[in-house]
C-alpha positions as CSV (number, residue, x, y, z in Angstrom):
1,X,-37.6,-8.2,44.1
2,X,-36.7,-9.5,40.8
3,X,-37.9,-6.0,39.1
4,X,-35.6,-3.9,41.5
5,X,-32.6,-6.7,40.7
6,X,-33.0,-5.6,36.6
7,X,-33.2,-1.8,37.8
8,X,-29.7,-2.1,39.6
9,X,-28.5,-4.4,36.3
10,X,-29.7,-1.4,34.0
11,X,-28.4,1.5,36.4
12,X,-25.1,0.0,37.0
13,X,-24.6,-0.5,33.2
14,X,-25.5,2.9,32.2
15,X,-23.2,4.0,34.9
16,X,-20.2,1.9,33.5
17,X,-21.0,2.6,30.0
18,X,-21.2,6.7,30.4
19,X,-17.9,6.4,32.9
20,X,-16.4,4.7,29.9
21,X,-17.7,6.9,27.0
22,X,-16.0,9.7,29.2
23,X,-13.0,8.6,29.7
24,X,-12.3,7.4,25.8
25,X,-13.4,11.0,25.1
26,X,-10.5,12.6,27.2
27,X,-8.1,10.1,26.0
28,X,-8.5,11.9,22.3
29,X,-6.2,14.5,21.2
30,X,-7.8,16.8,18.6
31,X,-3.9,18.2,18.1
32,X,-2.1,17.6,14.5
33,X,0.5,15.7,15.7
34,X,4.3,17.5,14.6
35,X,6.0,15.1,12.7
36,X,10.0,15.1,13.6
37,X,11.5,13.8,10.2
38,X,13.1,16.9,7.8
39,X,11.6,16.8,4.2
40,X,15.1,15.7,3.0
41,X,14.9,12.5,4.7
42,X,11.4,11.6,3.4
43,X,12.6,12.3,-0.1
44,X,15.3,9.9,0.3
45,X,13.0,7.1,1.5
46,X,11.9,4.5,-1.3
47,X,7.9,4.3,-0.8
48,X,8.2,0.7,-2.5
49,X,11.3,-1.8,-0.8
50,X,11.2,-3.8,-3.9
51,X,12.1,-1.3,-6.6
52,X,15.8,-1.0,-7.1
53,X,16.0,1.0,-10.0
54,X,17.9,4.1,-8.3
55,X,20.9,1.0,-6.9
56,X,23.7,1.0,-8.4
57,X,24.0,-2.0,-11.2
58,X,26.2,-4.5,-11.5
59,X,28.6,-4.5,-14.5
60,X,28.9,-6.9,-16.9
61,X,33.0,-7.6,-15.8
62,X,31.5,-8.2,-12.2
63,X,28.7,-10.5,-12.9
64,X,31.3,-12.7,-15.1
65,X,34.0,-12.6,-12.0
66,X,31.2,-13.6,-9.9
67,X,29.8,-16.7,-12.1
68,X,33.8,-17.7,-12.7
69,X,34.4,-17.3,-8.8
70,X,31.0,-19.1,-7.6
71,X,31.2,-22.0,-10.2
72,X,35.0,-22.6,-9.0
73,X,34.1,-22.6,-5.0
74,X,31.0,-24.1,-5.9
75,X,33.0,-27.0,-8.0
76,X,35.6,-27.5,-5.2
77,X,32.5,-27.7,-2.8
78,X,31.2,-30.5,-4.3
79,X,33.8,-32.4,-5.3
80,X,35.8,-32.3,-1.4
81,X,32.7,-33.8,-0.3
82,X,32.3,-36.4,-2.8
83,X,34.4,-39.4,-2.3
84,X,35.3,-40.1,-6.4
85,X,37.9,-37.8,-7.2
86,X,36.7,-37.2,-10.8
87,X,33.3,-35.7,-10.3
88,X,34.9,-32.3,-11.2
89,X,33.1,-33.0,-14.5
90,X,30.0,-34.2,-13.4
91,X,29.6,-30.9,-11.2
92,X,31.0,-28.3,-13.7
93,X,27.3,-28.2,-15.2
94,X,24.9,-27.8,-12.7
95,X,27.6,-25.1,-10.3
96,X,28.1,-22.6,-13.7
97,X,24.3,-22.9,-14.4
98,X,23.1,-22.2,-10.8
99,X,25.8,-19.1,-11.0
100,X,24.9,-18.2,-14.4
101,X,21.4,-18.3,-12.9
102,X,22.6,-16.5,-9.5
103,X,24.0,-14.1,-11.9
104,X,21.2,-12.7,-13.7
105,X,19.7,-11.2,-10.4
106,X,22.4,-10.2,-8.7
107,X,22.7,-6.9,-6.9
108,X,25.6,-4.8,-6.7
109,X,25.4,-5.6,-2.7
110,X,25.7,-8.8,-3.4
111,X,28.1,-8.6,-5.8
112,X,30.3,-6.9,-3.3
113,X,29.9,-8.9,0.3
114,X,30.9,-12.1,-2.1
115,X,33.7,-10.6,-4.1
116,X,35.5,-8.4,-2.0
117,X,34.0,-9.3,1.6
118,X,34.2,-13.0,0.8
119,X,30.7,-13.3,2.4
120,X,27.8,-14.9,1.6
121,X,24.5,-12.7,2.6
122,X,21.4,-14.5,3.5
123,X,19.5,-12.9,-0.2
124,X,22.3,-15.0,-2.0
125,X,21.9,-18.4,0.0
126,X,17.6,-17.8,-0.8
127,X,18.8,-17.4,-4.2
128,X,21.2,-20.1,-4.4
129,X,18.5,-22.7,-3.3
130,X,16.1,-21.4,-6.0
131,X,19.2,-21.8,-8.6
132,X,19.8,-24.9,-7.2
133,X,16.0,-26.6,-7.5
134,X,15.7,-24.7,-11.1
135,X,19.3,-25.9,-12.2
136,X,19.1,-29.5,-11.2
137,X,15.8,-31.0,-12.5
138,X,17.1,-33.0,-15.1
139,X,13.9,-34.1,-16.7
140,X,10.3,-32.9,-16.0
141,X,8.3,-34.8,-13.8
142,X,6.1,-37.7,-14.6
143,X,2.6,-37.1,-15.2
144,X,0.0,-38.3,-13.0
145,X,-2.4,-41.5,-14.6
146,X,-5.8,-40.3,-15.6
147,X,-8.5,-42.4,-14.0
148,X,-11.5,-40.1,-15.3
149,X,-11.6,-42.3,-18.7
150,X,-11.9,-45.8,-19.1
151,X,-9.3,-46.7,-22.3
């Protein structure tokens, strides 16, 4: 009994298995598939998203207008929600040297949803909170006690 149990196992796997061998087997398609897209268009598309050498750059007259124009909203910012009204001074350093920073890798995209679109992309608030972390450690951090030696 238990002999002709294992037979049916074995015969219903092979059965299974060969069904399923079959049926991957039709599912193939030994066809070159026709691609759709025209040359042009795959000459046109950049193979690597983070190269923009063939953008346009960002002149030296637009990058300045951008660091006066985001130090001056970024100034006013600051000082509307402070409650002393002369923090202007104590915010003109760190806003021009998270602009100045801003500034340095700014893309002409960039450039123009905040100058002429008055719009700030999502790539320019990323930005802004690495300027802002790089801009506004004062001092370095202190160094950790070492334990490994006794003094």
């Amino acid at each position: 009994m238990k002999k002709k149990l294992i037979n049916q196992n074995l015969l219903f796997t092979v059965i299974i298995s060969a069904a399923l061998t079959l049926l991957l087997n039709g599912c193939s398609d030994d066809k070159p598939k026709h691609s759709t897209t025209t040359p042009a268009a795959k000459a046109d598309h950049n193979p690597n998203p983070w190269d923009h050498s063939g953008e346009k750059k960002v002149t030296e007259s637009q990058k300045q207008h951008f660091e006066n124009t985001f130090a001056s909203q970024c100034i006013e910012r600051e000082a509307h929600n402070s409650d002393n009204n002369d923090d202007k001074e104590r915010f003109s350093k760190p806003c021009h040297c998270i602009a100045n920073f801003l500034s340095k890798d700014l893309t002409d995209q960039e450039a123009e949803k905040f100058l002429d679109e008055h719009e700030n992309p999502q790539s320019l608030r990323i930005k802004y909170e690495n300027a802002a972390y790089h801009c506004l450690q004062e001092k370095a951090p202190p160094h950790e006690p070492d334990f490994s030696r006794p003094k």
